[in-house]
SERO-4910 file (N, C-alpha, C, O; in steps of 0.05 Angstrom, whole numbers):
BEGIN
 pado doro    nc1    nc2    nc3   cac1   cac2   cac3    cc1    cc2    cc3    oc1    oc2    oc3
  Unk    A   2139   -593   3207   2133   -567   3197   2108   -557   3212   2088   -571   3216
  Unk    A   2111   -535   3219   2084   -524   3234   2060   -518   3212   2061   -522   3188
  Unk    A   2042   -509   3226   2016   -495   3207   2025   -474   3190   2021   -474   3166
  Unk    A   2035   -456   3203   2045   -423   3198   2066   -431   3180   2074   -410   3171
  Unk    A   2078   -448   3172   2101   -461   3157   2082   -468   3132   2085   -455   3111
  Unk    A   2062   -488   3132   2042   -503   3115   2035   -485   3100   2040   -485   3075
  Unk    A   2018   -460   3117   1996   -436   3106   2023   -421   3089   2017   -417   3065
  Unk    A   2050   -412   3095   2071   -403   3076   2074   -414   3045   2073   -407   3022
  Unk    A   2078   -441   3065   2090   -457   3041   2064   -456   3007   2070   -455   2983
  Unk    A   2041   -458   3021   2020   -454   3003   2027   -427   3000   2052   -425   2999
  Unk    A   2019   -413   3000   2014   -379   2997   2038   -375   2976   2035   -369   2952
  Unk    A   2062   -379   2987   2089   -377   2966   2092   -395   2942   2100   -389   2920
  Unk    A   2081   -422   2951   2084   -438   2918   2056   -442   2902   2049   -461   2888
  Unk    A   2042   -420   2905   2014   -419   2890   2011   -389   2883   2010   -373   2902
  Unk    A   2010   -382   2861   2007   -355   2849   1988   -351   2863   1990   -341   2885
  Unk    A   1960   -362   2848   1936   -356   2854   1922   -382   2873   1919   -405   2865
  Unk    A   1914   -374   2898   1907   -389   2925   1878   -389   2934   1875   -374   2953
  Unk    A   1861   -399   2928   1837   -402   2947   1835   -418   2971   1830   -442   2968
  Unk    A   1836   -407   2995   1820   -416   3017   1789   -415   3030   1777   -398   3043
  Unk    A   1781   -444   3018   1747   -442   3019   1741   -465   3028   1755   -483   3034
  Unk    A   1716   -463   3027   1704   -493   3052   1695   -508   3020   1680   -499   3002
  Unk    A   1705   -528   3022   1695   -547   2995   1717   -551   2972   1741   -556   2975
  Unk    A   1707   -547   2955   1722   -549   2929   1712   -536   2904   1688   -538   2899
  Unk    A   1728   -525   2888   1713   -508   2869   1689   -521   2856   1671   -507   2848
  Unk    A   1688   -550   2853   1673   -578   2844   1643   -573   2853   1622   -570   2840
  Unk    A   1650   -573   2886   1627   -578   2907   1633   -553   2928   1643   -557   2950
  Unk    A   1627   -532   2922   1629   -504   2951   1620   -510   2966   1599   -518   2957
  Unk    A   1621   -515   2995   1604   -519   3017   1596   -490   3024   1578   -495   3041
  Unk    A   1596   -466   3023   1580   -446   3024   1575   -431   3006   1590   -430   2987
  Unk    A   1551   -414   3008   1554   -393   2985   1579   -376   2976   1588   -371   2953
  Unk    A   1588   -367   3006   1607   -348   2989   1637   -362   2983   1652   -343   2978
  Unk    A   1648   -380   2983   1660   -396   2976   1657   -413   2941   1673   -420   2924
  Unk    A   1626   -413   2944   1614   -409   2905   1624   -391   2886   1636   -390   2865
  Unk    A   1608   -374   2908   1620   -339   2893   1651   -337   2886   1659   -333   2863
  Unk    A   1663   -340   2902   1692   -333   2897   1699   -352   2870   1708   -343   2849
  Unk    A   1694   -380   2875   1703   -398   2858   1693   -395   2827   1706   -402   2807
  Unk    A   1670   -387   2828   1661   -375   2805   1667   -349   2788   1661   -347   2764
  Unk    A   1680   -328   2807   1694   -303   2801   1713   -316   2782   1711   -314   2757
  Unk    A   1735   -331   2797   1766   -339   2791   1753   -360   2771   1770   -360   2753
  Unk    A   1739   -374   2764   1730   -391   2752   1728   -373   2719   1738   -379   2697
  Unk    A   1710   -350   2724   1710   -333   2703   1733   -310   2694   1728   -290   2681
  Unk    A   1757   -317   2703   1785   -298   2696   1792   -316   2679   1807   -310   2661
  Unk    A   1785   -337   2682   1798   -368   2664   1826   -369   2670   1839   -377   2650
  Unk    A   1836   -365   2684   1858   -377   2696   1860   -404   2716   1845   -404   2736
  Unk    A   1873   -421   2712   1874   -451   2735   1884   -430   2763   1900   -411   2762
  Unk    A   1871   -437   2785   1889   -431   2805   1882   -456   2833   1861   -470   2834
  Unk    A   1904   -455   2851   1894   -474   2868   1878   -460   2895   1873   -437   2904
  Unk    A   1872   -487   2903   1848   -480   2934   1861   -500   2961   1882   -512   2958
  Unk    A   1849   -499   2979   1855   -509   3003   1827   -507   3013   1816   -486   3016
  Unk    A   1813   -534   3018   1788   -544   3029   1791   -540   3066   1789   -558   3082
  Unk    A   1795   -516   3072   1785   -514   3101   1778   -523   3117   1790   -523   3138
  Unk    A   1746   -541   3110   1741   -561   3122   1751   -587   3132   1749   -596   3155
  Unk    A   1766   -600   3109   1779   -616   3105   1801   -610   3113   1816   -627   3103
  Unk    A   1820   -586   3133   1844   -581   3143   1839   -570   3165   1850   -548   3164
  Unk    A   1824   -575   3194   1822   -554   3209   1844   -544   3225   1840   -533   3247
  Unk    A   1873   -549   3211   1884   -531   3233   1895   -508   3219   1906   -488   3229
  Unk    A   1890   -515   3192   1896   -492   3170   1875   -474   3170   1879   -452   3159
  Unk    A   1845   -480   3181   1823   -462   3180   1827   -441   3208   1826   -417   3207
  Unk    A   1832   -461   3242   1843   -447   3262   1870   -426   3252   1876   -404   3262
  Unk    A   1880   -435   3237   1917   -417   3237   1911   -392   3213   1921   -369   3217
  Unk    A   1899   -395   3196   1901   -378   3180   1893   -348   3190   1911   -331   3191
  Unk    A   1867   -339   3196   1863   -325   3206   1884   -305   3223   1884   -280   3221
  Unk    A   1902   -321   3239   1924   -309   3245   1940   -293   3234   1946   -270   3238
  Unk    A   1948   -314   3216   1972   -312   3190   1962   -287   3173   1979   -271   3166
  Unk    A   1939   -284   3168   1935   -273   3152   1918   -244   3158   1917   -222   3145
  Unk    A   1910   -249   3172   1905   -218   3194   1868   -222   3186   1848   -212   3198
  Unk    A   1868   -232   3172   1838   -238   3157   1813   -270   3175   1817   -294   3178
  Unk    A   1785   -249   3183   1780   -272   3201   1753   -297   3187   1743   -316   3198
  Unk    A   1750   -284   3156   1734   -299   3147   1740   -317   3131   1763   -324   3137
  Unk    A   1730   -334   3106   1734   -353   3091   1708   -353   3067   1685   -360   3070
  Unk    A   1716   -345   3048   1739   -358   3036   1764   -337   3031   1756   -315   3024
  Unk    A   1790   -339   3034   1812   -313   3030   1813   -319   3000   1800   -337   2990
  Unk    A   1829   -303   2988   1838   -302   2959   1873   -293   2963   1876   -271   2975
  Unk    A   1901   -310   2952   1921   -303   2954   1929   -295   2918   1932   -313   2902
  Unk    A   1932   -270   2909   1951   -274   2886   1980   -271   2891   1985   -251   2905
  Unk    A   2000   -285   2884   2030   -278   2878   2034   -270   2910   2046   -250   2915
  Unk    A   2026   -283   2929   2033   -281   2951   2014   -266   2981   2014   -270   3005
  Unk    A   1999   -246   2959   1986   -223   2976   1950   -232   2980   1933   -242   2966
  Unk    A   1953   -220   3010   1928   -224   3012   1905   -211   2996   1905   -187   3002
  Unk    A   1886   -216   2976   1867   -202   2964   1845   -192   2975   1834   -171   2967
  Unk    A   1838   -207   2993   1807   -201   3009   1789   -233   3006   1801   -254   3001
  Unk    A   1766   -231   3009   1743   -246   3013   1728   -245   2995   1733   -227   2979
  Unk    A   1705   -262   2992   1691   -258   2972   1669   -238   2961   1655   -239   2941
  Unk    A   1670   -217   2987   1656   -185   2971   1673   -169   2950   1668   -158   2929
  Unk    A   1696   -174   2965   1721   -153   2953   1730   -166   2926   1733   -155   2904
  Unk    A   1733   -200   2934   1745   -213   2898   1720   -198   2882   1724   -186   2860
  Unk    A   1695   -201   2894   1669   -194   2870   1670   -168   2863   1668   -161   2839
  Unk    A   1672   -154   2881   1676   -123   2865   1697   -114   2849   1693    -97   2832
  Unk    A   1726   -125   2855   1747   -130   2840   1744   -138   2805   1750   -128   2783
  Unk    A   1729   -167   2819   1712   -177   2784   1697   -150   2764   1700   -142   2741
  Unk    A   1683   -142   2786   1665   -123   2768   1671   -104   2752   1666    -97   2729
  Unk    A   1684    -94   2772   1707    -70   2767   1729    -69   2749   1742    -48   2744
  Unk    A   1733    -96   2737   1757   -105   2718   1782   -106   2727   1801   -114   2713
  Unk    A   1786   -100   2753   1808    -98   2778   1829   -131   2780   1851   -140   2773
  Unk    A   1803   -141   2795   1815   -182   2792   1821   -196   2771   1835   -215   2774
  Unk    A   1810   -189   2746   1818   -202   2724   1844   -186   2706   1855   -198   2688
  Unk    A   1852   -163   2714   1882   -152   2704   1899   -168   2727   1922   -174   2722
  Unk    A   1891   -173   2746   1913   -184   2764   1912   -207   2759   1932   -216   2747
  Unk    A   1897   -220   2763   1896   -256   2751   1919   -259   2724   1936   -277   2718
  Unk    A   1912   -235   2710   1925   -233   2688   1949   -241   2692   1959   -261   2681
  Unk    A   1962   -224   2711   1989   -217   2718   2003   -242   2726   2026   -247   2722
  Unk    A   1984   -258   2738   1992   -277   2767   2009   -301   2741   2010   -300   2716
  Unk    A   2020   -323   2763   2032   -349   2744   2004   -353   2740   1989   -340   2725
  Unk    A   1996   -376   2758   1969   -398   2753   1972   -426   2740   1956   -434   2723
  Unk    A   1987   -438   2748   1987   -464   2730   1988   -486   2747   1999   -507   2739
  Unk    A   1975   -483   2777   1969   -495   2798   1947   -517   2790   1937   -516   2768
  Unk    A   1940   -540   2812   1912   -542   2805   1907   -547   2839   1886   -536   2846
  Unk    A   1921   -559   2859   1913   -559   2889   1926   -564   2905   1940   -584   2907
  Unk    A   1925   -544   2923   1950   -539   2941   1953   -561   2965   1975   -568   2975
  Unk    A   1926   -572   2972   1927   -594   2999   1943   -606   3007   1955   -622   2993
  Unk    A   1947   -603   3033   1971   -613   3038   1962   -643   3062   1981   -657   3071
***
């Protein structure tokens, strides 16, 4: 299976998808915190993919996804944005009607 197959296969069998450097546990960057802490506060389970820990999923995605930073946010398939956009989403009451929406009963996508 290729990357572009991998990054699918995640994206399609995970409602709700984080791609971030770390783990919701341990973030290896700030904005990778942020995000996990947004989705953390919708109270929905959703899964992640540790970047670091996959670099050909950190090289491929960007591609795949037209998006060149990290951490991405996938609900129900679609790209959401990064972690300015999940946060304003949050604020806005925007991310948490969608979280709403999403499955979520993931806990980690790693492959």
């Amino acid at each position: 299976m290729s990357t572009e197959e991998t990054i699918q296969e995640q994206i399609n069998g995970n409602s709700i998808l984080l791609y971030m450097k770390g783990n919701p546990e341990q973030p290896m960057c700030g904005f990778s915190a942020q995000a996990t802490q947004v989705l953390m506060a919708c109270g929905k389970r959703f899964a992640y993919v540790d970047i670091l820990s996959n670099p050909e999923i950190r090289a491929t995605l960007p591609k795949v996804s037209n998006w060149p930073t990290f951490p991405q946010l996938f609900v129900d398939g679609e790209l959401i944005g990064g972690c300015d956009i999940v946060t304003e989403m949050y604020e806005q009451g925007e991310l948490q009607a969608l979280i709403d929406k999403a499955g979520g009963d993931e806990a980690e996508a790693e492959s």
